[in-house]
N, C-alpha and C positions, 0 to 999 in steps of 0.2 A: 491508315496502316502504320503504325509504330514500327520505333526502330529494332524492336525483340522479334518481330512479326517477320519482318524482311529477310533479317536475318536468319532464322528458321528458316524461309521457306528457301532460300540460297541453298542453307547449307544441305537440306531436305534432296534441294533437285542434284545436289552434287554428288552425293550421299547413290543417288536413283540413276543415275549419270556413270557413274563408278561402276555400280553395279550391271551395268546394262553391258561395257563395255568389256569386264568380267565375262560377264555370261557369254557373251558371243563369240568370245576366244576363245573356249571350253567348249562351247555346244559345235564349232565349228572346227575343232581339232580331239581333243582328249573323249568328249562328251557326244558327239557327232551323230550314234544310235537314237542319245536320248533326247534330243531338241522336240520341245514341245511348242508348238505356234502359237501357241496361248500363253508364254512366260511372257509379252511384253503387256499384255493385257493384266497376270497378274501382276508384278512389277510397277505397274500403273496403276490397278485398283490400290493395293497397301501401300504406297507414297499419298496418294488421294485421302483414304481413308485417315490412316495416321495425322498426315497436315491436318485433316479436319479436329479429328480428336485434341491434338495437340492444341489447336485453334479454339478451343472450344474450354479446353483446362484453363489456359491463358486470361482469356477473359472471364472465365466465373471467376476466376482466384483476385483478378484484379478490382471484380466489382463486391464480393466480400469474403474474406478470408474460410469462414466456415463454409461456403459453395465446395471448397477446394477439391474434399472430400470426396463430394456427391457426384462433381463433375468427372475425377479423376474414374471412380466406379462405373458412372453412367457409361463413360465414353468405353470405356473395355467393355464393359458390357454389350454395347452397340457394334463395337469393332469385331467382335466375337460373332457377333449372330448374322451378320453383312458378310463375315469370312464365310461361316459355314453355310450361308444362303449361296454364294458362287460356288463354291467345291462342291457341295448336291449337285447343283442343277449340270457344274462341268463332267462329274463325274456319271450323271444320270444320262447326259447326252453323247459321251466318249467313254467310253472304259475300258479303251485300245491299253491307256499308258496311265494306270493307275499312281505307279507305283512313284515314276519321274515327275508326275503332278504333286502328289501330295510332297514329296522330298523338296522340290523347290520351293513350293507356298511353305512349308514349315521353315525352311531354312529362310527366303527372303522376312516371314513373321518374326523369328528370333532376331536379326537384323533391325530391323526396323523397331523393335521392342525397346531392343538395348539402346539403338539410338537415343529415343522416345525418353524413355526413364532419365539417362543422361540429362537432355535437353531440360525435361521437368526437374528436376534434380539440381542443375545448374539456377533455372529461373527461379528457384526457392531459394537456395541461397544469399540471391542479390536482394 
């Protein structure tokens, strides 16, 4: 594991860590109706997913610069269809709290995106 790697996944879990501790102050005060039992579940799938994609940019790019590309496509690509595989099946199984499910998975997505792009963004740079 290199030292771009480490780094990432540090600042990933702090990033996931932040977030978690956000949420639980809002879902256990302001928020309180809408806590969904299944945010740490999603919150842990999109840090999981993301790390991998980001992992996966990383090293195509470093093994040859035109992968970059393909990699970067590929992995949204993949990231996309793994999101919308869990929201079906949570949505297919609960459809108590549509509404509080789909706002948080969009909202932790956007998060995590921006991070993402950042992170790749910075490592092209260097």
């Amino acid at each position: 594991m290199g030292a771009s790697t480490a780094k990432f996944i540090i600042k990933i879990g702090l990033l996931t860590l932040i977030i978690f501790v956000i949420a639980m102050v809002l879902f256990s005060t302001v928020l309180k109706p809408f806590y969904l039992a299944v945010f740490p579940v999603q919150l842990l799938l999109i840090a999981l997913v993301t790390t991998a994609g980001h992992l996966w940019i990383i090293k195509s790019s470093k093994e040859n610069t035109l992968k970059f590309t393909t990699a970067f496509m590929g992995s949204a690509t993949l990231k996309l269809m793994i999101y919308l595989f869990f929201i079906l099946i949570y949505l297919w199984t609960d459809r108590s709290q549509v509404i509080p499910f789909t706002l948080t998975f969009m909202i932790l997505y956007i998060l995590y995106t921006i991070f993402e792009v950042v992170e790749v963004l910075s490592f092209i740079k260097k």
